[in-house]
KOLDO-317166 format. One record per residue (C-alpha): residue in three letters; x, y, z. Coordinates in steps of 0.25 Angstrom, whole numbers, padded with zeros to 4 digits, always signed. Layout:
ALAXYZ;...
end
This chain:
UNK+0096+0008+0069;UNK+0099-0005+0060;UNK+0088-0004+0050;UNK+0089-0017+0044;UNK+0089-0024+0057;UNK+0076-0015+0061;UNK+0070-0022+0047;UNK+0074-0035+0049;UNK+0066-0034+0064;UNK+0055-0028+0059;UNK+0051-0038+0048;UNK+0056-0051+0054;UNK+0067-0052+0044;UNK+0081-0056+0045;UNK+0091-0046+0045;UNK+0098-0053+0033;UNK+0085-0050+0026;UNK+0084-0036+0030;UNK+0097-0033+0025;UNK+0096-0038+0011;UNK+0084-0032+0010;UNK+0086-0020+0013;UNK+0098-0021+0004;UNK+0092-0025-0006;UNK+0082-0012-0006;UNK+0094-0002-0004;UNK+0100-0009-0017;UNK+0087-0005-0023;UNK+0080-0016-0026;UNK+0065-0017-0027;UNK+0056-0025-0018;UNK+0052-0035-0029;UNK+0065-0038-0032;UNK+0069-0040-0019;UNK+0057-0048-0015;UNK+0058-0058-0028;UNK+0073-0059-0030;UNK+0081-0056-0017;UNK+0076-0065-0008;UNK+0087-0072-0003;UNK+0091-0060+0000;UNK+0079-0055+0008;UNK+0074-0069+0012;UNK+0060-0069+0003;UNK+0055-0054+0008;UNK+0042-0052+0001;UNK+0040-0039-0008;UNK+0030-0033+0005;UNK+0041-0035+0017;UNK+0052-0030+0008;UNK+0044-0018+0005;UNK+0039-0015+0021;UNK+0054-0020+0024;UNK+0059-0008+0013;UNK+0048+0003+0019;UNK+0052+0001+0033;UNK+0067+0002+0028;UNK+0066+0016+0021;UNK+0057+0019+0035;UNK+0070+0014+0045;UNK+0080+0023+0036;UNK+0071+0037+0035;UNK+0070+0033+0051;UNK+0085+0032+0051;UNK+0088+0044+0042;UNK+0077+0052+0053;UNK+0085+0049+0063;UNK+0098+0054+0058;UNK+0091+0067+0053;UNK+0087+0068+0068;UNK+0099+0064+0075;UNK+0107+0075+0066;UNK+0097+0088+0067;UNK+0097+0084+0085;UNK+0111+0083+0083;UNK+0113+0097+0076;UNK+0104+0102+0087;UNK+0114+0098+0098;UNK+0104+0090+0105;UNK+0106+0075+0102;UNK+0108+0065+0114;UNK+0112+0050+0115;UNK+0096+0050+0121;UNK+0091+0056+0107;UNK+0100+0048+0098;UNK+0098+0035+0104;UNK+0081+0039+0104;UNK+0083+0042+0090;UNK+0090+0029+0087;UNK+0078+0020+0093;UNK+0066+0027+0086;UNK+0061+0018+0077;UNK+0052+0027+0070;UNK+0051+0040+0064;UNK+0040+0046+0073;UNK+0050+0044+0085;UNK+0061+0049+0078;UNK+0053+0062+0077;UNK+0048+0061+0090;UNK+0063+0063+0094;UNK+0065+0073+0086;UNK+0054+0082+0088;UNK+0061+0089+0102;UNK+0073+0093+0092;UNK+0064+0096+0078;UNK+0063+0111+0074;UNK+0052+0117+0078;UNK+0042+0129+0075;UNK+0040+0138+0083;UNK+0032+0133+0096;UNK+0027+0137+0109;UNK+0037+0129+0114;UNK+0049+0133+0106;UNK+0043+0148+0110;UNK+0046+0148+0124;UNK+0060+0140+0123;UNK+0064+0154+0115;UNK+0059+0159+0127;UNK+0069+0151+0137;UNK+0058+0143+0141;UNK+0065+0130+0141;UNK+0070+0130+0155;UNK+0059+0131+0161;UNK+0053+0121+0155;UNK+0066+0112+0158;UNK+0061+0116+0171;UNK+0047+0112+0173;UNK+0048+0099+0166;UNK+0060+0096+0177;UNK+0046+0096+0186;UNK+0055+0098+0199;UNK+0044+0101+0211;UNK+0051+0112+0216;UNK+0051+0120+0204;UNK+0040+0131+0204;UNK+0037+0134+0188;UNK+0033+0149+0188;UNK+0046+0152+0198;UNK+0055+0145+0188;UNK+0046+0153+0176;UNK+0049+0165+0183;UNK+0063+0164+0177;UNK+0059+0164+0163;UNK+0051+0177+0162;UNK+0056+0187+0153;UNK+0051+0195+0143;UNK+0047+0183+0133;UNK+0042+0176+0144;UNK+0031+0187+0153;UNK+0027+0178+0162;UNK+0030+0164+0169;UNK+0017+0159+0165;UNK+0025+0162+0151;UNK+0035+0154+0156;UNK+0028+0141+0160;UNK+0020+0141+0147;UNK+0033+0141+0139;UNK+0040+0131+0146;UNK+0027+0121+0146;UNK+0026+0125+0131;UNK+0041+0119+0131;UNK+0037+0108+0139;UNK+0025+0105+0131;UNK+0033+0104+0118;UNK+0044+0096+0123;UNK+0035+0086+0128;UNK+0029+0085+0113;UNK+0041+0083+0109;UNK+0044+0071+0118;UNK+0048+0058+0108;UNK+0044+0049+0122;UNK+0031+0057+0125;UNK+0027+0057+0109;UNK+0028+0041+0108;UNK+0020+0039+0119;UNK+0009+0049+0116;UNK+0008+0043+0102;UNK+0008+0029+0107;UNK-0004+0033+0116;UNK-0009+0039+0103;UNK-0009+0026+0097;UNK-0013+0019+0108;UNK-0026+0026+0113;UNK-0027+0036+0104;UNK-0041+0039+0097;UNK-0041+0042+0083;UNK-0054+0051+0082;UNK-0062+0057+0070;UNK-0075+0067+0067;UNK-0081+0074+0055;UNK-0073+0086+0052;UNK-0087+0092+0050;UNK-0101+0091+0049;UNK-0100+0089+0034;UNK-0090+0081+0032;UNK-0088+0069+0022;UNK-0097+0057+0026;UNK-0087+0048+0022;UNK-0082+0049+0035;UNK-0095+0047+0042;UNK-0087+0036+0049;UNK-0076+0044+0056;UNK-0085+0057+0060;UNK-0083+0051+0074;UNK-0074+0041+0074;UNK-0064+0037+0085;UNK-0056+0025+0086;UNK-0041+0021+0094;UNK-0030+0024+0086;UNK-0022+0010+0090;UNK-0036+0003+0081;UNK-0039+0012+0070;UNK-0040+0005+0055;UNK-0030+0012+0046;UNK-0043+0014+0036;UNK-0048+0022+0048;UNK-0038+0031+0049;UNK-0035+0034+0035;UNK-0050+0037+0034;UNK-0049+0046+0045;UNK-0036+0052+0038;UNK-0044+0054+0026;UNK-0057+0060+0032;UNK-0049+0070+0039;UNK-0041+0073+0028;UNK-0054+0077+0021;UNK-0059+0085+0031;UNK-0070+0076+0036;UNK-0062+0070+0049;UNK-0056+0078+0061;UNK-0047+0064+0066;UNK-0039+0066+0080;UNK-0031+0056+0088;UNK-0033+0057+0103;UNK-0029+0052+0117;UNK-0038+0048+0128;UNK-0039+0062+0135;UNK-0027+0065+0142;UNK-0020+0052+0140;UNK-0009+0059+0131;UNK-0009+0069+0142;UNK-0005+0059+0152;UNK+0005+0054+0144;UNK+0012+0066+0145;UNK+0010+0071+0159;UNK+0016+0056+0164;UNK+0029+0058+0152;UNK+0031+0071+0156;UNK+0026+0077+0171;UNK+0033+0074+0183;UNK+0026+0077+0193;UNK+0013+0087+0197;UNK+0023+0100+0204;UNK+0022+0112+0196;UNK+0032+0109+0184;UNK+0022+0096+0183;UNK+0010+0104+0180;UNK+0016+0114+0171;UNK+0022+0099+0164;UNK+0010+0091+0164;UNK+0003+0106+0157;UNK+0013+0105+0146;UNK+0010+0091+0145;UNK-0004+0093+0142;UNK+0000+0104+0133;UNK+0010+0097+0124;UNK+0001+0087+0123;UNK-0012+0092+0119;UNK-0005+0104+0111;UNK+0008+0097+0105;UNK+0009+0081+0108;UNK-0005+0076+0105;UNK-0007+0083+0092;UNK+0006+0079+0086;UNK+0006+0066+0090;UNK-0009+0064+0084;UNK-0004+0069+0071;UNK+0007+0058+0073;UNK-0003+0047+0076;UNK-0012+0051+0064;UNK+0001+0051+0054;UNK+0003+0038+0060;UNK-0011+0030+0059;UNK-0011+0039+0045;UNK+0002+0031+0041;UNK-0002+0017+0046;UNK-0015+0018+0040;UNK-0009+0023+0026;UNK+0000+0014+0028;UNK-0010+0002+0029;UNK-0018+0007+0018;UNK-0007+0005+0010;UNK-0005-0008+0013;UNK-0019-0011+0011;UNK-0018-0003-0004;UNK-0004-0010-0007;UNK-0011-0024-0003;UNK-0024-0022-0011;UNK-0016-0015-0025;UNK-0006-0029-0023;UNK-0017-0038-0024;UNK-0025-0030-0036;UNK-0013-0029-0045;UNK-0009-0043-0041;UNK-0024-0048-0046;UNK-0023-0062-0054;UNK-0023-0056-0068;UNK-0034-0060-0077;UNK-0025-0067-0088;UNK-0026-0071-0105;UNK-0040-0064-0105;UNK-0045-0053-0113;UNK-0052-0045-0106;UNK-0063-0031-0105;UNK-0062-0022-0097;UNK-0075-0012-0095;UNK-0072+0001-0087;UNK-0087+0006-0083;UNK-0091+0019-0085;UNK-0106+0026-0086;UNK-0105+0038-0093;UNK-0091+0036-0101;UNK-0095+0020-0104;UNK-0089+0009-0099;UNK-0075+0006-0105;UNK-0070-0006-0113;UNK-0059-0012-0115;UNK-0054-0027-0121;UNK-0039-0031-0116;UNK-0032-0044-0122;UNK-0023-0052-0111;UNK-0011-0044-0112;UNK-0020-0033-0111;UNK-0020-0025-0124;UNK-0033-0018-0128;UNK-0041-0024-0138;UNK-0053-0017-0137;UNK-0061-0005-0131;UNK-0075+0000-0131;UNK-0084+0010-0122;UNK-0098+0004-0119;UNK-0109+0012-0112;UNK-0117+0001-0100;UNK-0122+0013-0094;UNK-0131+0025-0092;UNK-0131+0037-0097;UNK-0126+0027-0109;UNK-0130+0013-0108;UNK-0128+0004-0120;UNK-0129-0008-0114;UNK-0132-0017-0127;UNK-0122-0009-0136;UNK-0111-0012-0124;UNK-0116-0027-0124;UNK-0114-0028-0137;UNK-0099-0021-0138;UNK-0094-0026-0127;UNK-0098-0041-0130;UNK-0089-0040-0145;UNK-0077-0035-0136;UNK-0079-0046-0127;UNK-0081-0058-0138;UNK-0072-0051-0148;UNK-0061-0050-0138;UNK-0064-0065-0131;UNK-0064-0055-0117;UNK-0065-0065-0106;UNK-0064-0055-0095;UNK-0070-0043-0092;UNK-0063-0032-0084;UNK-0074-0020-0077;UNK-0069-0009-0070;UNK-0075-0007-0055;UNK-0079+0008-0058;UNK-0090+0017-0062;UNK-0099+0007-0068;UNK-0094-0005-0066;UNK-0106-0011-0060;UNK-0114-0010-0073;UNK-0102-0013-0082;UNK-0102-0026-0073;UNK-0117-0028-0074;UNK-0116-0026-0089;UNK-0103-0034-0091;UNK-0110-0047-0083;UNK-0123-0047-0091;UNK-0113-0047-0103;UNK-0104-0059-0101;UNK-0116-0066-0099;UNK-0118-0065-0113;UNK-0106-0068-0118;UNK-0100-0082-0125;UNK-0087-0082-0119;UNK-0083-0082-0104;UNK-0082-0067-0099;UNK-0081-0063-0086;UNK-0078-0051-0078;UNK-0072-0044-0066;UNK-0072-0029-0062;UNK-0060-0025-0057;UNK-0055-0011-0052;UNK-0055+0000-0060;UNK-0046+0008-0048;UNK-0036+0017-0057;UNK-0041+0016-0072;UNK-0044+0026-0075;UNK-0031+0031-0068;UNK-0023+0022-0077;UNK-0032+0025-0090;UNK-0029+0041-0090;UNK-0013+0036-0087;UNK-0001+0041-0096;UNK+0001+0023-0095;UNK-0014+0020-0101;UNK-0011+0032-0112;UNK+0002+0027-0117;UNK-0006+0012-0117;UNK-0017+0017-0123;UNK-0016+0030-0130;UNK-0029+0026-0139;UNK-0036+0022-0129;UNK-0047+0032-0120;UNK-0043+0033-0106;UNK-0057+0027-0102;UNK-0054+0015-0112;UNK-0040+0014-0105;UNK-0047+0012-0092;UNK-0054-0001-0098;UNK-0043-0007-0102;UNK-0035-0005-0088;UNK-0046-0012-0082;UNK-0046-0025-0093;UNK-0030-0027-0090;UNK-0032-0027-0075;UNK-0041-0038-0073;UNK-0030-0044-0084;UNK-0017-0041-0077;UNK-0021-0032-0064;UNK-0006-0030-0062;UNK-0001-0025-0075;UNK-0014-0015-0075;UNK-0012-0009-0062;UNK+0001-0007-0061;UNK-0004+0005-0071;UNK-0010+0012-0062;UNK-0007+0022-0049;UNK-0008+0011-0038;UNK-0015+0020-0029;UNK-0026+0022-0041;UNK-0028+0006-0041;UNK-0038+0009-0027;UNK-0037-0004-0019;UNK-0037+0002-0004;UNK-0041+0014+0005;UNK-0038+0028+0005;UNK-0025+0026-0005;UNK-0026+0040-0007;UNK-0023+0043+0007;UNK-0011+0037+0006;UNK+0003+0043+0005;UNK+0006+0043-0008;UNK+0021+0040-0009;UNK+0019+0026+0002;UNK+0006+0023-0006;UNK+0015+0024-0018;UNK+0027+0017-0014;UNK+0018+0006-0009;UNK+0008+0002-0020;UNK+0020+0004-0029;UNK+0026-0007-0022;UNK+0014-0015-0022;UNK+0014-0013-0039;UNK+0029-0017-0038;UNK+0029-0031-0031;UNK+0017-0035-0038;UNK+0021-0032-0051;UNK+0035-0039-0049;UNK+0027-0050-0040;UNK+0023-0053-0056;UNK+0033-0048-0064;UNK+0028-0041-0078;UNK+0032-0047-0092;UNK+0042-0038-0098;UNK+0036-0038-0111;UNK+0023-0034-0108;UNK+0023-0027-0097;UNK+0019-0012-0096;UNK+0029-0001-0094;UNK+0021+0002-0080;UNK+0022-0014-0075;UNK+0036-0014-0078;UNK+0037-0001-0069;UNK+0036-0009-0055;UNK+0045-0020-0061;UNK+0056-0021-0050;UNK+0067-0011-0057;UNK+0059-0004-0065;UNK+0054+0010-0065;UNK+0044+0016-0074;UNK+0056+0022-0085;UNK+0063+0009-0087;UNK+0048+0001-0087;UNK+0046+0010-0100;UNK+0060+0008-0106;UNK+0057-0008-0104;UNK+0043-0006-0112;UNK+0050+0006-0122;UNK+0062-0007-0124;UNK+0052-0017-0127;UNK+0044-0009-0137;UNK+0057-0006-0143;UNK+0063-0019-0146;UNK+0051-0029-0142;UNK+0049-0040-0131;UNK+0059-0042-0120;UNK+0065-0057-0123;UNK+0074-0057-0109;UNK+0073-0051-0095;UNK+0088-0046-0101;UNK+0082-0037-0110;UNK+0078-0026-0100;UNK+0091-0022-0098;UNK+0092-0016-0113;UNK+0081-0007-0105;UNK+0084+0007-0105;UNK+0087+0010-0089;UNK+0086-0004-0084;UNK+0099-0008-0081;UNK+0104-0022-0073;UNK+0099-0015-0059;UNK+0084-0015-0064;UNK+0086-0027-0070;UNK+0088-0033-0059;UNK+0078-0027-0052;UNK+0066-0030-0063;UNK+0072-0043-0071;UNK+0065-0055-0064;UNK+0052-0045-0064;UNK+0050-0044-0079;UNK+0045-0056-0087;UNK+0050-0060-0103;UNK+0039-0071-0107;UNK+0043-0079-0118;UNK+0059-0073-0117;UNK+0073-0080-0120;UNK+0073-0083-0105;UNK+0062-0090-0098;UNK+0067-0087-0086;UNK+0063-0072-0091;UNK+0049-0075-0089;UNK+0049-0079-0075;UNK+0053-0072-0060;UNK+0065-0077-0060;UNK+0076-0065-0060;UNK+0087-0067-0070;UNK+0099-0066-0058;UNK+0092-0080-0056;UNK+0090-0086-0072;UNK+0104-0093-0067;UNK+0097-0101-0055;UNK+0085-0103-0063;UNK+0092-0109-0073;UNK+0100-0119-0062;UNK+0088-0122-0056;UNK+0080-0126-0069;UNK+0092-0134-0074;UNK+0096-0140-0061;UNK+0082-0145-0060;UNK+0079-0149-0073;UNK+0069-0140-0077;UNK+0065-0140-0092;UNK+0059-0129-0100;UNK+0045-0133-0100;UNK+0045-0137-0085;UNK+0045-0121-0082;UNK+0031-0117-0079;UNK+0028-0131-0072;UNK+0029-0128-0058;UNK+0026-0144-0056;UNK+0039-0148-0062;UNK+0049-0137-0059;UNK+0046-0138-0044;UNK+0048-0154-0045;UNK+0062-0153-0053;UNK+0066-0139-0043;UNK+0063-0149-0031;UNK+0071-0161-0036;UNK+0085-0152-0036;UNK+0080-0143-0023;UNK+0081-0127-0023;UNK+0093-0126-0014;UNK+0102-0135-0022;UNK+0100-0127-0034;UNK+0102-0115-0024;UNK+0115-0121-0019;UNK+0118-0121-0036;UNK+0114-0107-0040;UNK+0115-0098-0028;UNK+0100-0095-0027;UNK+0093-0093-0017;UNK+0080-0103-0014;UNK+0071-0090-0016;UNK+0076-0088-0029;UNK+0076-0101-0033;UNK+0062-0105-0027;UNK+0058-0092-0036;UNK+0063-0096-0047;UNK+0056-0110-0047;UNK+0043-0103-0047;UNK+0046-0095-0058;UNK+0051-0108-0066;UNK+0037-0116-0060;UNK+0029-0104-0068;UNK+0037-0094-0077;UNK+0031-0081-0077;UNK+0022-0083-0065;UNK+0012-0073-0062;UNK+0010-0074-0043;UNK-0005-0069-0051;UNK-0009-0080-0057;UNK-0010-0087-0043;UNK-0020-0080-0037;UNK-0034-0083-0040;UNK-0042-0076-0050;UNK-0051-0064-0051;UNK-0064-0065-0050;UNK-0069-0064-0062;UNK-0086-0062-0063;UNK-0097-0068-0075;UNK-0108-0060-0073;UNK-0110-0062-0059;UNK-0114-0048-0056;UNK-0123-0044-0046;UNK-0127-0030-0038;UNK-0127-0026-0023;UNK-0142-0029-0022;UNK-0139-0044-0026;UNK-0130-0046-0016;UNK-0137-0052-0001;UNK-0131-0056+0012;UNK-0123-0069+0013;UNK-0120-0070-0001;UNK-0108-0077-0005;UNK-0100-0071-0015;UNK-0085-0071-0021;UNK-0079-0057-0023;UNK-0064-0050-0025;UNK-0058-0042-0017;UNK-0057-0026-0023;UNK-0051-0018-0011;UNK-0045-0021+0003;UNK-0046-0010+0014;UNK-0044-0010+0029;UNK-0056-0014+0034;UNK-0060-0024+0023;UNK-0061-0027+0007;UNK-0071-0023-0005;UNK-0074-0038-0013;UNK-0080-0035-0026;UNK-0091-0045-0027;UNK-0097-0040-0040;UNK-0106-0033-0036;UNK-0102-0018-0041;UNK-0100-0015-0025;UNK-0088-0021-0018;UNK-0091-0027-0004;UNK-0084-0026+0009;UNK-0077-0036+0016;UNK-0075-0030+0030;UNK-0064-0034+0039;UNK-0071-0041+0047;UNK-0078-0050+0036;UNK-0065-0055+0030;UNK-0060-0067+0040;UNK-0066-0074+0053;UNK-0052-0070+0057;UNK-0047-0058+0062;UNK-0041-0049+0050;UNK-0032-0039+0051;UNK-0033-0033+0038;UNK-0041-0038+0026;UNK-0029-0040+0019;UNK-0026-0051+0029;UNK-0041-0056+0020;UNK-0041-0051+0007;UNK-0033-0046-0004;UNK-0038-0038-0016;UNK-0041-0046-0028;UNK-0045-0057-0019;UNK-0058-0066-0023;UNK-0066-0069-0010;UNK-0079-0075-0005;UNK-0087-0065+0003;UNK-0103-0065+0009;UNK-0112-0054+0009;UNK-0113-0047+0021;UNK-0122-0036+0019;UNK-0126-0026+0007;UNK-0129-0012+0009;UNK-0136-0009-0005;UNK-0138+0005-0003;UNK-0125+0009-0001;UNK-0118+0000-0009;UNK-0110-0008+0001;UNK-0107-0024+0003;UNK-0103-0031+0015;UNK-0096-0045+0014;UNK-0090-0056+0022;UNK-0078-0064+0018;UNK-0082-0074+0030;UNK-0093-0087+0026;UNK-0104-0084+0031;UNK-0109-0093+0043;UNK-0122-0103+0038;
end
């Protein structure tokens, strides 16, 4: 198997772009890198192809090293054939792979492997011959002896024999499982009379397995997990059964009886509930593997959140009996003041909290206001609206998620940044700097602590970790980080970088102040030219000898850029004016200075961009937060058909939670998104997003909000 041709089918690609590609990963460079600064090489590959093109990779390779293990232990059994070897070749996955090899795997000891001690083989050689002139129990006769007492003895082995060899039939197996998948019923019922409510909805449950939501299953998965849910796969009865009998039974004589027996032995004893583990495992996989997805897509759009620039800001982490937390933060996010105020029962100081709370705010000239979603929240919120009506200056606020502060705040990273600092206090002061710079914030924190999708902790930990640590990765290097500020735990997902040599960069620039060139990092202990490489065009020096250090534009290609802004007679001040760059770049044309400098038209197209606006930040594009004024109201306010504006908190399977300040999130169901058809509401929405929704229906009581993205029809 050519693996790089089987890419470069799959994904629509040249081969000429599979081939560098994968190159290029065995040469270990990272996906950012790759994506930003090798695409002649890979013909412009986004970060999310490159990764699904890398995954697919290492799954070709294990399926190639399988093959060989398997080829090798046949072989040593002396039972390889050109029929098996060339089998083996064409499975193109790991499941068929095994399927083959399941006849010749080592096996415990079974019924089956019982009678073959017994010499029970060649009878049952015999019967599935189905000749119509053999009689069964004359042929049986032959094999009684004193291990075998009877012929009845010797029929029951010999169909034992039977049964298992038809179980371990790789033609037989693929079909039954795509029967399985085809008109199999996924089914469910309370695992007993007390079991948990919370799966009221699946106490009788049955659905096809070919349409069951990937929400469903891991629900199911979970519930049964718990001991709440008995979940089985079945068959229409006796459709499996005739699958087998038509495979497997010749005709109706006397062997095609005792065949069509073991038939339905092997399949209600060995066949069906191996392959409805199989199936399980597999809608399992795909729906872990869509949640995934739906986590990785949700966590991109959260930490990729316009940040809140040049503002100071408060940031109030609600509490009842502990106070509700304060913290003032300054633009680059150092801590200028703290405070714990009470807003609520069993110690309400509501005027003395006014009161300090008001100084923090107009001696610090706060302009934003910061308030965790948590425990509280909805007074803190109340409380903070009534306040900023009060105030002289402009305040405004905008809750934002709390989702791992508290696992940050009790962190080794949050002690050595705060050692003075309580850890409640610390929590406040996360919560400030991620409405400021959500990115640089979260980047703190266990990704899978952050909460933005379902059943996260359902997931398999090490492809959960590998994916959202990629997510992490492209965003951070999507940005790029200033090397002179940024923490030791941002510099980490730099392209190069690991957690040490982030430390030794932040332990260099202590020691012997700022970083005045890109150059400078290889005086770093432990980052030698191969890092370099990797993490140079990343890392941002503002203000630095170079201008060009402050930009995207990696130092293998300061030599074009140079060309390029002489050829075109770009003066100093005319960087940063997107206007007159692009007319002088389109006057000399990018392929002649292409033809000049060796440079590919990506790269150079790249590298106009970066001259048009010099430390460009892809965030500031987007459009703002919503940021409130006092605009709060409660759940009873709300009534059917209201208009309102709200930002998207979380997006699931079967639709999104939009805060729209009320303390209650409200759903946006599937089917309310689009007069279109929606596959997923991520084809909709994104996390982060500002959208305009209706009222559809308010269940007080239970605290629930229905909405409609689609304008009401007058």
């Amino acid at each position: 198997m050519n693996i790089n041709q089987m890419l470069a089918k799959e994904f629509n690609l040249r081969q000429e772009q599979v081939d560098n590609t994968v190159a290029l990963i065995d040469d270990d460079k990272t996906i950012p890198f790759i994506a930003r600064y090798r695409k002649e090489q890979t013909g412009s590959l986004d970060d999310t192809v490159l990764r699904e093109l890398s995954d697919r990779l290492t799954y070709l390779r294990n399926l190639e090293k399988r093959k060989e293990e398997i080829i090798s232990s046949i072989t040593e059994q002396e039972k390889m054939t050109d029929e098996l070897a060339k089998a083996i070749e064409n499975a193109v996955t790991l499941v068929e792979v095994e399927d083959i090899y399941r006849p010749f795997k080592p096996k415990r000891k079974t019924r089956a492997s019982v009678a073959r001690e017994k010499g029970l083989e060649p009878l049952a050689e015999l019967i599935m011959e189905q000749r119509r002139d053999i009689v069964p129990e004359k042929e049986a006769e032959g094999f009684v002896n004193e291990n075998v007492p009877a012929v009845e003895d010797a029929l029951q082995g010999a169909m034992d024999i039977i049964a298992e060899d038809i179980s371990d039939n790789a033609e037989f197996r693929k079909k039954l499982r795509e029967l399985f998948f085809s008109r199999g019923l996924i089914s469910s019922k309370a695992a007993a009379e007390d079991s948990d409510e919370v799966y009221k909805n699946y106490f009788e449950f049955s659905e096809p397995v070919k349409k069951i939501a990937g929400h469903r299953i891991l629900a199911l998965d979970r519930g049964e997990k718990e001991d709440a849910l008995k979940v089985s796969v079945e068959l229409p009865e006796g459709a499996g059964e005739s699958l087998c009998v038509k495979e497997f039974v010749k005709n109706d004589g006397a062997c095609g009886a005792l065949v069509k027996a073991a038939c339905e032995d092997s399949c209600k004893r060995l066949v069906f509930p191996s392959i409805e583990r199989e199936v399980r495992a597999e809608l399992s996989a795909g729906a872990q593997e869509g949640a995934i997805k739906v986590f990785a897509s949700n966590l991109r759009q959260l930490i990729m959140a316009p940040p809140v620039k040049n503002t100071v800001t408060l940031g109030l982490d609600p509490g009842y009996a502990h106070g509700c937390k304060c913290a003032v933060v300054d633009s680059p996010g150092k801590v200028l003041d703290t405070a714990i105020v009470y807003l609520t029962p069993p110690r309400k100081e509501t005027e003395k909290s006014k009161r300090i709370i008001g100084d923090m705010i107009q001696k610090h000239h706060v302009s934003t206001i910061a308030i965790g979603n948590g425990t509280a929240s909805r007074e803190t919120e109340q409380f903070t609206a009534e306040l900023i009506k009060t105030m002289p200056q402009k305040v405004s606020y905008m809750v934002v998620s709390e989702a791992g502060a508290s696992v940050y705040s009790a962190s080794k990273l949050a002690a050595e940044e705060f050692p003075d600092y309580d850890v409640s206090l610390r929590s406040a002061v996360s919560i400030a700097r991620r409405l400021q710079d959500p990115l640089a914030e979260l980047v703190k924190i266990d990704p899978k602590a952050i909460g933005v999708g379902q059943y996260q902790h359902d997931m398999p930990k090490a492809r959960m970790d590998e994916a959202l640590k990629g997510v992490v990765e492209d965003c951070v290097n999507s940005v790029g980080v200033d090397l002179n500020t940024a923490s030791y735990s941002l510099l980490s997902y730099i392209s190069g970088i690991n957690a040490a040599v982030a430390k030794n960069i932040v332990a260099y620039r202590e020691e012997n102040g700022a970083f005045s060139d890109r150059k400078q990092l290889l005086k770093v202990k432990k980052l030698g030219a191969k890092a370099y490489e990797q993490c140079a065009g990343f890392l941002r020096v503002a203000g630095g000898k170079n201008p060009l250090d402050n930009t995207g534009i990696h130092p293998e290609s300061y030599e074009a850029a140079k060309t390029l802004i002489e050829r075109c007679g770009i003066e100093p001040d005319e960087l940063g004016s997107a206007e007159k760059v692009r007319e002088k770049v389109g006057r000399v044309g990018l392929k002649n200075i292409s033809a000049e400098t060796g440079a590919g038209l990506p790269t150079l197209t790249d590298i106009v961009k970066e001259l048009e606006k010099p430390g460009r930040d892809p965030r500031d594009e987007l459009p703002p937060p919503l940021m409130r004024s006092g605009d709060i109201m409660e759940i009873k306010d709300l009534k059917q058909g209201m208009e309102l504006m709200g930002t998207v908190r979380n997006v699931i399977d079967f639709g999104a939670f939009v805060d729209i300040g009320v303390h209650e999130d409200g759903l946006v169901h599937i089917s309310q998104m689009s007069d279109r058809f929606i596959k997923h509401p991520l084809d909709a929405v994104k996390v982060g997003e500002v959208v305009k929704v209706w009222v559809l229906d308010v269940d007080v009581k239970r605290g629930r909000i229905s909405l409609t993205m689609k304008e009401p029809k007058d």
